[in-house]
Biopython code that builds the backbone (N, CA, C, O; Angstrom):
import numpy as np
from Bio.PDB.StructureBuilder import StructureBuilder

atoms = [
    (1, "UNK", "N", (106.363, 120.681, 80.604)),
    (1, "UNK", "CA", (106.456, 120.846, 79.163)),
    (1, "UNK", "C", (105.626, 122.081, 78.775)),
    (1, "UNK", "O", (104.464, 122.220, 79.155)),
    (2, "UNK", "N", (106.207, 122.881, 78.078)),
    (2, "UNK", "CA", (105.445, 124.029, 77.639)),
    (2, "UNK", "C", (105.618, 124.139, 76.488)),
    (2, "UNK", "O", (106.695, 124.370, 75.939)),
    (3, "UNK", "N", (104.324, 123.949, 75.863)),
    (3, "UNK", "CA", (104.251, 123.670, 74.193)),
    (3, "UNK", "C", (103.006, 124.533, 73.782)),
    (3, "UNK", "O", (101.892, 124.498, 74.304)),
    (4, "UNK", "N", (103.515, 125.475, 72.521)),
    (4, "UNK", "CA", (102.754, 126.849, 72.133)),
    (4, "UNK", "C", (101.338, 126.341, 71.083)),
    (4, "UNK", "O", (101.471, 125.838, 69.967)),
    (5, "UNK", "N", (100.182, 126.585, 71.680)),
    (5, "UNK", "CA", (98.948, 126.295, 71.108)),
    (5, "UNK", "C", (99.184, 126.109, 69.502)),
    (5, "UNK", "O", (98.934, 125.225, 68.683)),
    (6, "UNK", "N", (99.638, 127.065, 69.484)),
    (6, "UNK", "CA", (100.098, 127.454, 67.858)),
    (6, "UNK", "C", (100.933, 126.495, 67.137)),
    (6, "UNK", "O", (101.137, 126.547, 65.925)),
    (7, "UNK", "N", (101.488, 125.467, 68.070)),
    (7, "UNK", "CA", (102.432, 124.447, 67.323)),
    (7, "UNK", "C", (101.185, 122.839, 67.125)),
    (7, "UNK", "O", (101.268, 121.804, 66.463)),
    (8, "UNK", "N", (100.062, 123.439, 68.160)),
    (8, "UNK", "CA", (99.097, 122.161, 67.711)),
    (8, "UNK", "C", (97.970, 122.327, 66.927)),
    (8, "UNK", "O", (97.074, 121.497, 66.773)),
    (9, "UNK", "N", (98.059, 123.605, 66.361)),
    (9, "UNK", "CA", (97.189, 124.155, 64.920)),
    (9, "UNK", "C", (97.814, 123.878, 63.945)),
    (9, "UNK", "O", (97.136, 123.139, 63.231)),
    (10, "UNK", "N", (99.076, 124.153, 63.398)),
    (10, "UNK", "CA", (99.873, 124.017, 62.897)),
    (10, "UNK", "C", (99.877, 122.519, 62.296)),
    (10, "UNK", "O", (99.289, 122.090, 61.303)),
    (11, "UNK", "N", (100.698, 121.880, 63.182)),
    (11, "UNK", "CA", (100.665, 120.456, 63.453)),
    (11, "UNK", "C", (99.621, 119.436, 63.074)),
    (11, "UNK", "O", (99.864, 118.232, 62.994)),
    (12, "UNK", "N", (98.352, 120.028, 62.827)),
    (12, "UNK", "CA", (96.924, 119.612, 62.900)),
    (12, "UNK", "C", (96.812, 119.860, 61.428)),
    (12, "UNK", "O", (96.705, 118.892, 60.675)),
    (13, "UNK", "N", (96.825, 120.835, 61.053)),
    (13, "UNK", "CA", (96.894, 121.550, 59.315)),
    (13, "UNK", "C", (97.655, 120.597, 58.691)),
    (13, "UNK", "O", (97.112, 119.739, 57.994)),
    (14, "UNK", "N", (99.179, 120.645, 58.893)),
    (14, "UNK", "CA", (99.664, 119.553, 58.030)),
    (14, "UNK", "C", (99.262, 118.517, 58.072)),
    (14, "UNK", "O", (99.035, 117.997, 56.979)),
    (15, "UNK", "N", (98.953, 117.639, 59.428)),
    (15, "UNK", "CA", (98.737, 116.383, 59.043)),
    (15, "UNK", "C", (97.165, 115.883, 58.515)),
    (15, "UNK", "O", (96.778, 114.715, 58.538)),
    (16, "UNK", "N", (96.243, 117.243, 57.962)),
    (16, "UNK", "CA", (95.212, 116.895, 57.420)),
    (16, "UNK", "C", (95.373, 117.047, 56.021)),
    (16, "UNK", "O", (94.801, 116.415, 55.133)),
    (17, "UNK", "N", (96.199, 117.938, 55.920)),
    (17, "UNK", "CA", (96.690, 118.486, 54.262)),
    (17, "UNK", "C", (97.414, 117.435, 53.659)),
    (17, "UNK", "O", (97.330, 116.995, 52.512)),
    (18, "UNK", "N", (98.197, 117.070, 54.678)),
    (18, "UNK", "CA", (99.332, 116.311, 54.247)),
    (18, "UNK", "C", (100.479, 116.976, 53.074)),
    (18, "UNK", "O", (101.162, 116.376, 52.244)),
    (19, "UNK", "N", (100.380, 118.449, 53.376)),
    (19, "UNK", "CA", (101.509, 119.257, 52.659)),
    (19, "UNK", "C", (101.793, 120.546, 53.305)),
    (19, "UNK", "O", (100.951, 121.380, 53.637)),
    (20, "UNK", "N", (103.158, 120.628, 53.458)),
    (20, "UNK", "CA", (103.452, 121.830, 53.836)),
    (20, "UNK", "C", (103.238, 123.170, 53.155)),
    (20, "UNK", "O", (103.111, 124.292, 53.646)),
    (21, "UNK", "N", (103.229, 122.737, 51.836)),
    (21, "UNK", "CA", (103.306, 124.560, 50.856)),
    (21, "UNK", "C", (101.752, 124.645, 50.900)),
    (21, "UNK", "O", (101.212, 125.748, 50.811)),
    (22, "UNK", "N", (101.068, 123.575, 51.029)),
    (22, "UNK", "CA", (99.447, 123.803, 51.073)),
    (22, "UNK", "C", (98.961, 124.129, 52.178)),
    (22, "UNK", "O", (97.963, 124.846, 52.266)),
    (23, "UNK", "N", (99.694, 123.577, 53.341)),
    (23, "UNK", "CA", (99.366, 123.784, 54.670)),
    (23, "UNK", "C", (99.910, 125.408, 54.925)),
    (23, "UNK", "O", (99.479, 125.810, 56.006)),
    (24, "UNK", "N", (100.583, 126.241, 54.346)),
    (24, "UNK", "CA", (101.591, 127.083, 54.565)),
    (24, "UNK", "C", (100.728, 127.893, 54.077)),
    (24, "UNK", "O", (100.645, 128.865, 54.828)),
    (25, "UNK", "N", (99.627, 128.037, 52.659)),
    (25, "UNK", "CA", (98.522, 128.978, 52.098)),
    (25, "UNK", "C", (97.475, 128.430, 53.153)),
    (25, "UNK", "O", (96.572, 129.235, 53.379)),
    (26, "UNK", "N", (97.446, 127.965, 53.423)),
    (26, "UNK", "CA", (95.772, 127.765, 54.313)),
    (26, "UNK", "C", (95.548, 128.446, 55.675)),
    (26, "UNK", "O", (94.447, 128.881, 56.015)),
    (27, "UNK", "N", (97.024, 128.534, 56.687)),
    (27, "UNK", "CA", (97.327, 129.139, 57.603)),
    (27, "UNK", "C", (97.739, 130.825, 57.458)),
    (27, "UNK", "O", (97.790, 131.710, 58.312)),
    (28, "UNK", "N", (98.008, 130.837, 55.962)),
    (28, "UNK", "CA", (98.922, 132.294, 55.303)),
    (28, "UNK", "C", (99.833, 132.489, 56.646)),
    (28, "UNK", "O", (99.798, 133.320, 57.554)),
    (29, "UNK", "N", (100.781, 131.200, 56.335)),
    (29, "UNK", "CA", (101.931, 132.213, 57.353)),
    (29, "UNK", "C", (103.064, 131.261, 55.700)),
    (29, "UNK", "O", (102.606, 130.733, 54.687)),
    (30, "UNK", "N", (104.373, 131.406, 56.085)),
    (30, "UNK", "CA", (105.809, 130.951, 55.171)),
    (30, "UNK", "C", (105.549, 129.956, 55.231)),
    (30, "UNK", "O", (104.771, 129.599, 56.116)),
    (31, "UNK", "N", (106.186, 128.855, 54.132)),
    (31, "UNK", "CA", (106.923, 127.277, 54.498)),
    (31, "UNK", "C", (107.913, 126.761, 55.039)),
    (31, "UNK", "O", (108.179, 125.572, 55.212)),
    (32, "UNK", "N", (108.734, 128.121, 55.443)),
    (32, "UNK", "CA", (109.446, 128.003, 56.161)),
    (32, "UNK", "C", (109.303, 127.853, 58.150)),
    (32, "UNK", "O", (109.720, 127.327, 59.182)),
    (33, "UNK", "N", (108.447, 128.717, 57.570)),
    (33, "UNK", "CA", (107.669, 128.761, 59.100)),
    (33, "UNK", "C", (107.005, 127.717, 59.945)),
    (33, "UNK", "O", (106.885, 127.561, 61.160)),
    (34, "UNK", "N", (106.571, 126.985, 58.770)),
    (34, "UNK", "CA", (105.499, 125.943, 59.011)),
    (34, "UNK", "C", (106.683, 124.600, 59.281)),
    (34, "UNK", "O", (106.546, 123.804, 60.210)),
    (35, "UNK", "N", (107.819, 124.540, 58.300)),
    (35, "UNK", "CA", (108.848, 123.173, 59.130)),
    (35, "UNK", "C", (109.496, 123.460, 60.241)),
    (35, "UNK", "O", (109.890, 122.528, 60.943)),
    (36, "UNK", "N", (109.721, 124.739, 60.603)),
    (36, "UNK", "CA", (110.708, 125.487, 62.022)),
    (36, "UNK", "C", (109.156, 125.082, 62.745)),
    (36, "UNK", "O", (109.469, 123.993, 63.226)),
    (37, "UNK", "N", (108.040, 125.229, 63.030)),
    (37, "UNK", "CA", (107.252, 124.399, 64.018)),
    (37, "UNK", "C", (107.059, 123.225, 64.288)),
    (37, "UNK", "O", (107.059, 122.751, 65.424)),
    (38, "UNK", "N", (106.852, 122.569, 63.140)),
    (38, "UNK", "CA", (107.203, 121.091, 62.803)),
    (38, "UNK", "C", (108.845, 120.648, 63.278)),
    (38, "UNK", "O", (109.031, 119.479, 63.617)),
    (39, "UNK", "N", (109.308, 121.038, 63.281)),
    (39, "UNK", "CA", (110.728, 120.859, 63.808)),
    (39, "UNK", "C", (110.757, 121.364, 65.884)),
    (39, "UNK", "O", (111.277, 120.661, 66.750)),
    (40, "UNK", "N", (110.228, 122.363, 66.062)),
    (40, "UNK", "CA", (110.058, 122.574, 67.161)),
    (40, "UNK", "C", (109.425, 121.834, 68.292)),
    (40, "UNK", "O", (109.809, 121.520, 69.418)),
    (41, "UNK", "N", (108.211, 121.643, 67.542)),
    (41, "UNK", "CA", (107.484, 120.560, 68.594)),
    (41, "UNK", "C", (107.981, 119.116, 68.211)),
    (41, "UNK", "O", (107.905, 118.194, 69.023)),
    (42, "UNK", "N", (108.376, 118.990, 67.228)),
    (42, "UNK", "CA", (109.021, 117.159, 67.062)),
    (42, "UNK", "C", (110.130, 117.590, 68.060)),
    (42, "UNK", "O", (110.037, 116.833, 69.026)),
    (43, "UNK", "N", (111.050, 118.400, 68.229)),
    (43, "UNK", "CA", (112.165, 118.552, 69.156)),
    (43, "UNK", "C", (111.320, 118.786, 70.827)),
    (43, "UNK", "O", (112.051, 118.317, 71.700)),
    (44, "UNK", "N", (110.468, 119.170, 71.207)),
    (44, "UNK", "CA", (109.511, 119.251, 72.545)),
    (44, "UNK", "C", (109.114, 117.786, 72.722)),
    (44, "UNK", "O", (108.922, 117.262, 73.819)),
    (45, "UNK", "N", (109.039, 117.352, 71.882)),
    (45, "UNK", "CA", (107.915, 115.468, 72.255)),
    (45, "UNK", "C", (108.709, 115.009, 72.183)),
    (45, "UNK", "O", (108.562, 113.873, 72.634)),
    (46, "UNK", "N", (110.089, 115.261, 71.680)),
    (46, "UNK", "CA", (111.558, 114.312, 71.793)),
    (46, "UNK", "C", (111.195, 112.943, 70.613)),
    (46, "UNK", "O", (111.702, 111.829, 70.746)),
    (47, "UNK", "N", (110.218, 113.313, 69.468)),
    (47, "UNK", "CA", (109.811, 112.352, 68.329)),
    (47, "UNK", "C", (110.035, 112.789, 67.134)),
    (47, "UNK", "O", (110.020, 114.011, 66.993)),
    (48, "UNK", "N", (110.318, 111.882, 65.880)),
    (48, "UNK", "CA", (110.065, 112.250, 64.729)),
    (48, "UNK", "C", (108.131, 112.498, 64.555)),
    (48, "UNK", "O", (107.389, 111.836, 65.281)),
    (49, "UNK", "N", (107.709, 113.227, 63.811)),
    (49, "UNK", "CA", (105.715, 113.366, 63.824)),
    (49, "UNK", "C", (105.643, 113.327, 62.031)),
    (49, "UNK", "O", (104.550, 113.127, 61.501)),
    (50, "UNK", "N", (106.553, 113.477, 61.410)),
    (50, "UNK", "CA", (105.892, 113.310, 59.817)),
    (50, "UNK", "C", (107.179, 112.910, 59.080)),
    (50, "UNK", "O", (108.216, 113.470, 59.435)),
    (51, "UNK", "N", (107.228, 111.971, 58.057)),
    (51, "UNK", "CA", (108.293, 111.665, 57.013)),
    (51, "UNK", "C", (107.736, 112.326, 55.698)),
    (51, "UNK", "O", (106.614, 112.101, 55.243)),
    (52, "UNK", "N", (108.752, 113.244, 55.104)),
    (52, "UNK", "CA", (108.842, 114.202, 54.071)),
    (52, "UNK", "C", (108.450, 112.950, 52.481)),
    (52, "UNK", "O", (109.074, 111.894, 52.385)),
    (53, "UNK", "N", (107.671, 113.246, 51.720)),
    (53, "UNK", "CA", (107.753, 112.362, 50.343)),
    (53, "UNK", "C", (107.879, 113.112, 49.311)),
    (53, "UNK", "O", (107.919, 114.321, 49.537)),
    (54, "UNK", "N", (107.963, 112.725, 48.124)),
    (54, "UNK", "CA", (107.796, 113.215, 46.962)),
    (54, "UNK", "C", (106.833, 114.027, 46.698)),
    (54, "UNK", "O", (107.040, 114.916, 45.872)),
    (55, "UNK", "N", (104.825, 113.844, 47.705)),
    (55, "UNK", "CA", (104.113, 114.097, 47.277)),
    (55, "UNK", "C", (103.642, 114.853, 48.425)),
    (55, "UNK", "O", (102.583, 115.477, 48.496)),
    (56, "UNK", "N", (104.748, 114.706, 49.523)),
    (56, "UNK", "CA", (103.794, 115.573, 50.274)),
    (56, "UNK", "C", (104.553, 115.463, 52.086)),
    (56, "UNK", "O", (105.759, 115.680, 52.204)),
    (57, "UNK", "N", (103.974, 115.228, 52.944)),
    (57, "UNK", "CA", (104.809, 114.443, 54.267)),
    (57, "UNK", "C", (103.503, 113.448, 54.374)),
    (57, "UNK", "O", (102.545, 113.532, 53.606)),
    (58, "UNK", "N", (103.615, 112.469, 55.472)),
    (58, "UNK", "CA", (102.552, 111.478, 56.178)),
    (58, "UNK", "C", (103.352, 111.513, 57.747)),
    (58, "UNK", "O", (104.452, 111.768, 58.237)),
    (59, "UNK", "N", (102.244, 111.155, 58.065)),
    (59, "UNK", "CA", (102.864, 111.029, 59.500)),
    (59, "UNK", "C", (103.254, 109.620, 60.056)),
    (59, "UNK", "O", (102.758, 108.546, 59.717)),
    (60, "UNK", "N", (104.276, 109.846, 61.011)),
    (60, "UNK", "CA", (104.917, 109.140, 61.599)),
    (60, "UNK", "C", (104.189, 107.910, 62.195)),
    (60, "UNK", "O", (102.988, 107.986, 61.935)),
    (61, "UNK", "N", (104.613, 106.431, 63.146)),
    (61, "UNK", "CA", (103.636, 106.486, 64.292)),
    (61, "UNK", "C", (103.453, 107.249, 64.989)),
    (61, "UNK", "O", (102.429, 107.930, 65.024)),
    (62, "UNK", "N", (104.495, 107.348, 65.804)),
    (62, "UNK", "CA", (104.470, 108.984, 67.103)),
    (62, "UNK", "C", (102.850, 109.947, 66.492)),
    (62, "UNK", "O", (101.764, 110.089, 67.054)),
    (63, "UNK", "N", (103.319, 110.408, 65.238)),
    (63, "UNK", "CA", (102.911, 111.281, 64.542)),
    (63, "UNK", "C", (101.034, 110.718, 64.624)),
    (63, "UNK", "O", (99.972, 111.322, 64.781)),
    (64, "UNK", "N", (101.308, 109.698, 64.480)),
    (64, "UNK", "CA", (99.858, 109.371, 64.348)),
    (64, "UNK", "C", (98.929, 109.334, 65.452)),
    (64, "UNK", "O", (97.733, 109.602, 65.341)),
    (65, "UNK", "N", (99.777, 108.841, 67.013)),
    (65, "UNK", "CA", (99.526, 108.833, 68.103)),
    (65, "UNK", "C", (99.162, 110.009, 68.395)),
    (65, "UNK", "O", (98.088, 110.237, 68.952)),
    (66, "UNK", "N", (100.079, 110.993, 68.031)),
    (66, "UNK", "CA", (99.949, 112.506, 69.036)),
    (66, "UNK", "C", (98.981, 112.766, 68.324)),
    (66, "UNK", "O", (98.039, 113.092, 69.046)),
    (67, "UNK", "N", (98.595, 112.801, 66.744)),
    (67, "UNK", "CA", (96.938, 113.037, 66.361)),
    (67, "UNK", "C", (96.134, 112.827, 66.837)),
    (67, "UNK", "O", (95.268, 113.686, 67.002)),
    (68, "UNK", "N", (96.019, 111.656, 67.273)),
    (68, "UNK", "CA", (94.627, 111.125, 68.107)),
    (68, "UNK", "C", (94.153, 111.676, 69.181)),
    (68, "UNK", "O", (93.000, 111.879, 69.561)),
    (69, "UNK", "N", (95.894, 112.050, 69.948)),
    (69, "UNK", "CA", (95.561, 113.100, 71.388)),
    (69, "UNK", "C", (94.862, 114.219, 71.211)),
    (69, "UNK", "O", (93.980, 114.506, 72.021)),
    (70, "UNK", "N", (95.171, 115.132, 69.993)),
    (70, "UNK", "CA", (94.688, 116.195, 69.688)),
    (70, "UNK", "C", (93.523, 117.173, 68.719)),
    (70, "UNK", "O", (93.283, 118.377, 68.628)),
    (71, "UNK", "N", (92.824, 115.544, 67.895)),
    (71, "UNK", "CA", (92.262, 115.610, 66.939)),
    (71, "UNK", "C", (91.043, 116.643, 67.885)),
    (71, "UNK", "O", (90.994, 117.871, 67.944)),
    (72, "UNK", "N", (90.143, 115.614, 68.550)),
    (72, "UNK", "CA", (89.366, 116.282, 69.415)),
    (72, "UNK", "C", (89.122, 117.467, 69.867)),
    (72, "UNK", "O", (87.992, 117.949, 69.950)),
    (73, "UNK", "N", (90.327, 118.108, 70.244)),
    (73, "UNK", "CA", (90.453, 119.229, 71.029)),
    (73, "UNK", "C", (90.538, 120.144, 69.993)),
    (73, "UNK", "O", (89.929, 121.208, 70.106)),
    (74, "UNK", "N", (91.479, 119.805, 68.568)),
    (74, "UNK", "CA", (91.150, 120.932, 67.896)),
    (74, "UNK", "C", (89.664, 121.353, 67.240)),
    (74, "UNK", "O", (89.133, 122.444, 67.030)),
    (75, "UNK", "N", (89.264, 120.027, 67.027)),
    (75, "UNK", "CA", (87.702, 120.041, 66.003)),
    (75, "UNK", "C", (86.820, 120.923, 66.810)),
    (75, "UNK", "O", (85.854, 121.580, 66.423)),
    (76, "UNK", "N", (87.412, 120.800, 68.203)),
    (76, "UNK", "CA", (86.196, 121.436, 69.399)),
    (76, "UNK", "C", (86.359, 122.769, 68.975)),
    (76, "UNK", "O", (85.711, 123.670, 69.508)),
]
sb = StructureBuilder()
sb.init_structure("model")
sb.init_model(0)
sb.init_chain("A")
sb.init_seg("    ")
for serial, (resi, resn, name, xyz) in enumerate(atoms, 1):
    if name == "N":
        sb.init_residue(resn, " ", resi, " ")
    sb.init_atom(name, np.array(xyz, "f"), 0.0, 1.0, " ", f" {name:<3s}", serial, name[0])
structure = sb.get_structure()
């Protein structure tokens, strides 16, 4: 599996923000950019990782699991 550092920064941003257009100024990259990664690595882990709301996304289980794997490593 070869999965781009950059999709578990990313990945990490939203699910602390819990928003993409917020997560999208904090990183200064598009919002577009930011669901084509979110879409990329959910398509690499072969999982859904966040359900879209009114107010924002939350994460999945999967979503919540693969946090835990990675919380650590990013804080480091």
């Amino acid at each position: 599996m070869n999965i781009d550092f950059e999709l578990y920064r990313i990945f990490y941003t939203v699910a602390n923000v819990g928003n993409i257009t917020a997560s999208a100024k904090e990183l200064n990259i598009t919002q577009p950019a930011i669901s084509k990664a979110i879409k990329k690595l959910e398509e690499q882990l072969g999982g859904q990782l966040f359900v879209r709301t009114k107010r924002g996304v939350v994460l999945t289980v999967e979503g919540k699991e693969f946090y835990k794997h990675i919380k650590h490593a990013m804080e480091y």
